[in-house]
N, C-alpha and C positions, 0 to 999 in steps of 0.2 A: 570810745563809743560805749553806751550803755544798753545791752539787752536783758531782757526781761529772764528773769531769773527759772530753772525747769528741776521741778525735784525731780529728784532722783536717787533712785538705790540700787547699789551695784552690791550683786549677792556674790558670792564666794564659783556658786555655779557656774555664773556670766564665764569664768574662766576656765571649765572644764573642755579636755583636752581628747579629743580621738585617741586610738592608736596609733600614731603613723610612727614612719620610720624615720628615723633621726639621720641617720650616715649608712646608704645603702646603695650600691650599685646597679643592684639589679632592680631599680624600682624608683616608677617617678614620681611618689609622693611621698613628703614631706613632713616634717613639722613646719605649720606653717607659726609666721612671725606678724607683728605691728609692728611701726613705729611711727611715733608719734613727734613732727616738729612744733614745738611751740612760739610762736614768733610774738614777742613780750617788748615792755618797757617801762621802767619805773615813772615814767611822766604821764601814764595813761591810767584812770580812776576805774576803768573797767580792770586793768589788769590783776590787780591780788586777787581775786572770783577766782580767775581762770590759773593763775598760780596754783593757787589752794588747792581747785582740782587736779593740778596736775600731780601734784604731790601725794594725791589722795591713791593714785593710779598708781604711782611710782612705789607706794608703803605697798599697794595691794598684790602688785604684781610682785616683788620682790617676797612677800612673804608665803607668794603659792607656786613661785619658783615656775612662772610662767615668763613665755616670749613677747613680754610686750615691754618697748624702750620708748622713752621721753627725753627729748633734749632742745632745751630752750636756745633758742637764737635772742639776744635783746636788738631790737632797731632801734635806729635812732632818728624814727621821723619824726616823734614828739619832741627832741632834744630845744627846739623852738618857744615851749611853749610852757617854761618856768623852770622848768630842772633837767639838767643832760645828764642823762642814765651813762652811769662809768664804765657799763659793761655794753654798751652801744656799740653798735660797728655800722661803719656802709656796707662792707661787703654783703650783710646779713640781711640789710633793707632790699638788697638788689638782690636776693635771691628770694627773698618774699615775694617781689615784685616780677621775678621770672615765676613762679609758681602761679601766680594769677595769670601771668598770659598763656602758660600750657596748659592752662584748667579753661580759658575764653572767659574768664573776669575780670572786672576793673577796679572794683571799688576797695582800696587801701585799707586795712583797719586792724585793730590788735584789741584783746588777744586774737590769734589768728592760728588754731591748729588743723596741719595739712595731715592727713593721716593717710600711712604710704604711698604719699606722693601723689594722689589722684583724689583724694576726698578731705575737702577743706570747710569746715565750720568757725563759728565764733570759741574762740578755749572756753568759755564756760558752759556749751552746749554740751551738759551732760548725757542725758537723753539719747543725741544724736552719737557722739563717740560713745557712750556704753555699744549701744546698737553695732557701732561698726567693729570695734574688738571681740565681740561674743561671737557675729555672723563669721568675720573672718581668722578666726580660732577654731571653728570648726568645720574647715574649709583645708584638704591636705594643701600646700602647697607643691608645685615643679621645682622649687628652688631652695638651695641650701646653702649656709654661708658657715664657717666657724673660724674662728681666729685667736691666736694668741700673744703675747709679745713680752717681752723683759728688759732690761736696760742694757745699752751695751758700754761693755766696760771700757773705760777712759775716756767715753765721748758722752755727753748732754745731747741724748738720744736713745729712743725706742726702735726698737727692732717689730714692725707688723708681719708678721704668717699668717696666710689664709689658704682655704683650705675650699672650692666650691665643689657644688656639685646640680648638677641642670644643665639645659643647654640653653646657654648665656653667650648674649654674641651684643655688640656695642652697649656696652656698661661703664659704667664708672662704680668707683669704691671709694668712698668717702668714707674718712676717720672721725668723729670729732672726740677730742678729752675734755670732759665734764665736770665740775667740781659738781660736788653733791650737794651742799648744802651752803648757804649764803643767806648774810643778812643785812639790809642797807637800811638806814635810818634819813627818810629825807625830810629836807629841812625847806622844801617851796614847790612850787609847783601845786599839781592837782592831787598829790598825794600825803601833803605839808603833813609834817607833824605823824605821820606812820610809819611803823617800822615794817616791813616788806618781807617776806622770807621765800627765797627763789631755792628750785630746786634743779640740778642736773644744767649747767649754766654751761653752755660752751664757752670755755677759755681757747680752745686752739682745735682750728678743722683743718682737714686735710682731705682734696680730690685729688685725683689720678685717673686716668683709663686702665681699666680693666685689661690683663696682659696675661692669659692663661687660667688654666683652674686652680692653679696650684702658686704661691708666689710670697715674696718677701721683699721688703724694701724699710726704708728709716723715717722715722719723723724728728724734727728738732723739738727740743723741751729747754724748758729756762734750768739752770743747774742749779741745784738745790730744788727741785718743787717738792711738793709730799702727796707722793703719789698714793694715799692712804687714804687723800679728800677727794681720789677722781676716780670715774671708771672710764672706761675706753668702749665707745659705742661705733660702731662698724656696718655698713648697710650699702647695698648693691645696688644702682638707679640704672632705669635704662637710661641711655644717652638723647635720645629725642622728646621720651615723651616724661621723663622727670618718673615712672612710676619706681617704685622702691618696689624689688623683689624677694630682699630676703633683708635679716638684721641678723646682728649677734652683739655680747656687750659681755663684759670681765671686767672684775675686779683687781687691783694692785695685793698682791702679796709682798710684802718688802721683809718680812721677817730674815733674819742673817741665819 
């Protein structure tokens, strides 16, 4: 789908941050978090706009060492319609498509950024996502998430530690590993002849119910990856209504 293009400049400000309290007992605010899903796919002519910005969000946040994460899901509902994107999944379409009935929408389309789970525009609606990362950055959060994880020795496997804090009661905690950076070159379709450059690309998600404040459990990895192209993005959903409560995201140190 094509919309109508919205300038926009995201100043350095848009990201400035209260004081809250990061990891604190006695106190129920927060640093609060975004996160942003991108639901993408290389057979759709709208999608590099809303790429672009995503990546634009991903350099800005990253370089002011602010709480806001992006992770591209690709569907593959255009897979039909000239070129089937290789990073396509169903599971990914049917979770777009749960996202639109907990929000009471119908209408399909990509780019498609749902932002914490409850507020969903077109991905290239700059405007609208600046707006929602500035309002809710300066807004303490109830909720807190942190986590960490390392490889565990002799197995093709991650070890996840998490760590909450809020009163969290039917949640889930989803993992996804993200490669960073990607590049496809396609050869038909509506995007013939472009090379494409994705950013934060789920290669492997992972949900569970939420079991405690405190907890650890495994994920499977393909043996050999290089965990130096991915970071590990983490975020707390309530269970019924899909809202995201809190995030967190680390990088791979693999140095020996």
């Amino acid at each position: 789908m094509k919309y109508k293009k919205i300038i926009f400049i995201l100043h350095f400000s848009l990201f400035a941050l209260p004081s809250f309290s990061q990891i604190a007992l006695d106190t129920n605010q927060f640093q609060p978090s975004v996160l942003i899903e991108n639901f993408t796919s290389e057979g759709c002519s709208s999608c590099p706009e809303g790429d672009k910005f995503m990546g634009e969000l991903i350099r800005l946040s990253d370089s002011t060492n602010n709480p806001v994460s992006i992770i591209d899901f690709h569907v593959d509902i255009w897979n039909r319609s000239g070129w089937v994107d290789p990073l396509s999944d169903s599971v990914f379409s049917k979770r777009q498509r749960t996202y639109l009935a907990k929000n009471k929408l119908e209408a399909v389309y990509t780019p498609m950024a749902v932002c914490n789970g409850n507020e969903i525009w077109p991905g290239m609606a700059k405007k609208e996502i600046g707006r929602f990362i500035g309002k809710s950055l300066t807004k303490p959060s109830k909720y807190f998430v942190r986590v960490a994880s390392q490889m565990v020795p002799g197995e093709d496997s991650l070890t996840v530690a998490y760590a909450l804090w809020g009163n969290l009661d039917s949640c889930l905690i989803n993992v996804a590993l993200v490669q960073q950076d990607l590049i496809s070159k396609i050869t038909s379709g509506e995007n013939v002849n472009k090379t494409l450059h994705h950013h934060n690309v789920v290669k492997f998600f992972y949900t569970r119910h939420l079991n405690g404040v405190k907890g650890e459990f495994k994920i499977g990895i393909p043996r050999g990856l290089d965990l130096t192209k991915y970071r590990m993005i983490t975020y707390i959903q309530q269970e019924n209504t899909w809202e995201v409560l809190c995030s967190d995201q680390l990088f791979f140190d693999v140095r020996k």
